[in-house]
Structures are given as C-alpha cells and as structure tokens.
C-alpha positions as a Markdown table, in Angstrom:
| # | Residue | x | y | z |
|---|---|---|---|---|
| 1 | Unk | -13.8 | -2.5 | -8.3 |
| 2 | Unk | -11.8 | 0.0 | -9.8 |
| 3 | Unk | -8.0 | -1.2 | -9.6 |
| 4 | Unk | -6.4 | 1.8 | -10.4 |
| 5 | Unk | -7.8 | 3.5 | -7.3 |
| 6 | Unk | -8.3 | 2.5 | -3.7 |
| 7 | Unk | -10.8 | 4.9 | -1.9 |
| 8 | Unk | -9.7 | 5.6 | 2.0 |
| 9 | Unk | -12.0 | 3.5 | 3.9 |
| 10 | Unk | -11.2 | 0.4 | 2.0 |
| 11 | Unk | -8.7 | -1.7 | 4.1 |
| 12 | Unk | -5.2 | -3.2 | 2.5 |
| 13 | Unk | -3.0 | -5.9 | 3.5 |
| 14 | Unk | 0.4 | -6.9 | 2.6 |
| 15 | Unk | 1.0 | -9.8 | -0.2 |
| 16 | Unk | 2.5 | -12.5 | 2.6 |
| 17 | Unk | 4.4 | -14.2 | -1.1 |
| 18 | Unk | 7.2 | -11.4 | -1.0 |
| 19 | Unk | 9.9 | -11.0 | 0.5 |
| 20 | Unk | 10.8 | -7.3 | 1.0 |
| 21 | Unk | 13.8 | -5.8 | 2.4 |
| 22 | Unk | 15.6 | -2.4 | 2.8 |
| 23 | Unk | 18.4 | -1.5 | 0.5 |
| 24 | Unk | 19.7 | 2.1 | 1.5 |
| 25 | Unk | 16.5 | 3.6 | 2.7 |
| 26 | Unk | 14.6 | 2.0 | -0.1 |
| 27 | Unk | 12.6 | -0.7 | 0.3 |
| 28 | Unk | 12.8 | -3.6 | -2.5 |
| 29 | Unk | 11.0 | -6.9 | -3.1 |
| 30 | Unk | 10.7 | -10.4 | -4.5 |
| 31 | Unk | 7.9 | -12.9 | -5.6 |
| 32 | Unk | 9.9 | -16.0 | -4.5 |
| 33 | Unk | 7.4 | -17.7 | -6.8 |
| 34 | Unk | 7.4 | -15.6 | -10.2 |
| 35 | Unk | 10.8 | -14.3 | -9.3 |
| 36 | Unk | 9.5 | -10.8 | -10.3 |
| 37 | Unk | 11.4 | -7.7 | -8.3 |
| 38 | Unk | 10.1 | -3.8 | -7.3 |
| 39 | Unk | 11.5 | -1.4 | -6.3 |
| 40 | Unk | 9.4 | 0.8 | -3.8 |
| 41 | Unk | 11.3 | 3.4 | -3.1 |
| 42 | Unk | 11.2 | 5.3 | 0.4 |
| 43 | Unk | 7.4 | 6.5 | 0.7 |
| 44 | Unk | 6.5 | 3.1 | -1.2 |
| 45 | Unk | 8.6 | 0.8 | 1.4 |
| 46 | Unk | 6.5 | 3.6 | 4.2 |
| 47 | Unk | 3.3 | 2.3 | 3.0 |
| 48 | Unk | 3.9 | -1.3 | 2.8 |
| 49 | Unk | 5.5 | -1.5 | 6.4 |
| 50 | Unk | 2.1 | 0.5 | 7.1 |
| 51 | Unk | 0.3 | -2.6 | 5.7 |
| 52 | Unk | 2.3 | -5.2 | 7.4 |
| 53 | Unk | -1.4 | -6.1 | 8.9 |
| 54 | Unk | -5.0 | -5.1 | 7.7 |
| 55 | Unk | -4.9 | -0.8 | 7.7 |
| 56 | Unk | -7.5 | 1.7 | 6.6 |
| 57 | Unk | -6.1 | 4.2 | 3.4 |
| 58 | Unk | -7.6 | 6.6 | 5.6 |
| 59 | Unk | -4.8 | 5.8 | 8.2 |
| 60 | Unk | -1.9 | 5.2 | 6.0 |
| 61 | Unk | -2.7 | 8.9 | 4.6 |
| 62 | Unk | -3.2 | 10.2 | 8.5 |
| 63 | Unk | 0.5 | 8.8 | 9.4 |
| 64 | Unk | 1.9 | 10.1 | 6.0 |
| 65 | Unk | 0.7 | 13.7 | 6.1 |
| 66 | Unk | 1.9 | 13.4 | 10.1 |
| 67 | Unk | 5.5 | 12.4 | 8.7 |
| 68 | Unk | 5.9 | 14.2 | 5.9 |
| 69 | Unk | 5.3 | 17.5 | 4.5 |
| 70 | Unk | 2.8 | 17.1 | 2.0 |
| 71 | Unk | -1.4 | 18.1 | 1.8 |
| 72 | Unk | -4.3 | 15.6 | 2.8 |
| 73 | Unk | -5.5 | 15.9 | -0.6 |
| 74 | Unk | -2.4 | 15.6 | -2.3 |
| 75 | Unk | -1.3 | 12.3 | 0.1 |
| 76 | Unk | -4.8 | 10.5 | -0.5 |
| 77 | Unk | -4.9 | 11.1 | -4.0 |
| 78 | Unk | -1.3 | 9.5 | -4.5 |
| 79 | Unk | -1.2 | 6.7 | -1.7 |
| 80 | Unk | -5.3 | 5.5 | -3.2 |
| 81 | Unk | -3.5 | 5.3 | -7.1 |
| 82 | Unk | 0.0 | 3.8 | -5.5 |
| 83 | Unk | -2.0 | 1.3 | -3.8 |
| 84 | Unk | -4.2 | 0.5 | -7.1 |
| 85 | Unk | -0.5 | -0.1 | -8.8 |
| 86 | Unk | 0.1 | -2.5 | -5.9 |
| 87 | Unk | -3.0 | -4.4 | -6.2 |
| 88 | Unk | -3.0 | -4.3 | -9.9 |
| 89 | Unk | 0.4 | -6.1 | -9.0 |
| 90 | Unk | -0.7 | -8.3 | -6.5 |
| 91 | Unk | 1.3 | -6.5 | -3.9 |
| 92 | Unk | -1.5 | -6.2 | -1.4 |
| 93 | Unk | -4.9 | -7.5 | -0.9 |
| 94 | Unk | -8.0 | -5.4 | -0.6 |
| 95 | Unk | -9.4 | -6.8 | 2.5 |
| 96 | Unk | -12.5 | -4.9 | 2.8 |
| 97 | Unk | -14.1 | -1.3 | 4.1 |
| 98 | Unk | -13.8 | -0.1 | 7.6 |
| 99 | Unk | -17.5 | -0.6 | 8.2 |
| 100 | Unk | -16.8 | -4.3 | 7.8 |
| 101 | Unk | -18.5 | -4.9 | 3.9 |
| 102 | Unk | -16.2 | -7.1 | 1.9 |
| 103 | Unk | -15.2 | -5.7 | -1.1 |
| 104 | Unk | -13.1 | -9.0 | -2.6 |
C-alpha cells in the first residue's frame, strides 16, 4: 500500500496511544510512549475527531466539503495525503475498505 496516499473507500481509525487535546482551536497530541508531539492544526484536529471510530475517507471528505468551503476534488485530494502523513506517523490505522477487504 501506498502510505503517502489513502484512497476514499479505505477506512481509518484513530492511534488509541495518543493523547490529543485542544489548545485554542487547534488540536495537539502526544505518544505517552515515544513522547513525540503534533501539532494538527484546526482541519487536522477535524479529521481525527472524525476518526475517533473506524470512518470511510469518503465520509470524512463528505462532512468537510459540508463544513467548509472548499471543492470535492480539492478536499479528497488533501484529506487522502494528510491521512498518508498520519499513517506514515502512526497516527491512525488503516482498517480496511468499505466493502469489508482488509487492507493491513
């Protein structure tokens, strides 16, 4: 699987090792274990309360284009490479494709 990209039927999931909290509209986090922090910013902290249990791309994009003003194409595109970053992190799991095929 390519980690720099996650296509819109595959399903994420929250990293349950971090601890994330909101600093002034800005969501940031720890690894309690590696003691590594991120900062996720405002649509970042969006898409990992999104993923707070098992969620399509597709749907993450769906309730972002709904909430903000930005294109389909120009959501997807960003939310599948911000959501490589955060698996290339260990952020969140891939859990699998909407139709049920595991992809881990």
């Amino acid at each position: 699987m390519n980690k720099s990209l996650i296509g819109p039927d595959q399903v994420i999931e929250q990293n349950k090792q971090y601890i994330a909290s909101d600093m002034n509209g800005e969501t940031v986090m720890m690894n309690v274990e590696s003691g590594k922090y991120y900062n996720l910013g405002m649509v970042g902290g969006r898409i990992w309360e999104l993923s707070s249990s098992p969620v399509s791309v597709q749907n993450i994009v769906n309730t972002l284009v709904a909430e903000y003003d930005v294109s389909y194409e120009v959501c997807l595109e960003q939310v599948s490479e911000f959501a490589g970053q955060m698996f290339k992190e260990g952020l969140i799991e891939v859990a699998a494709e909407q139709d049920g095929l595991r992809v881990d």
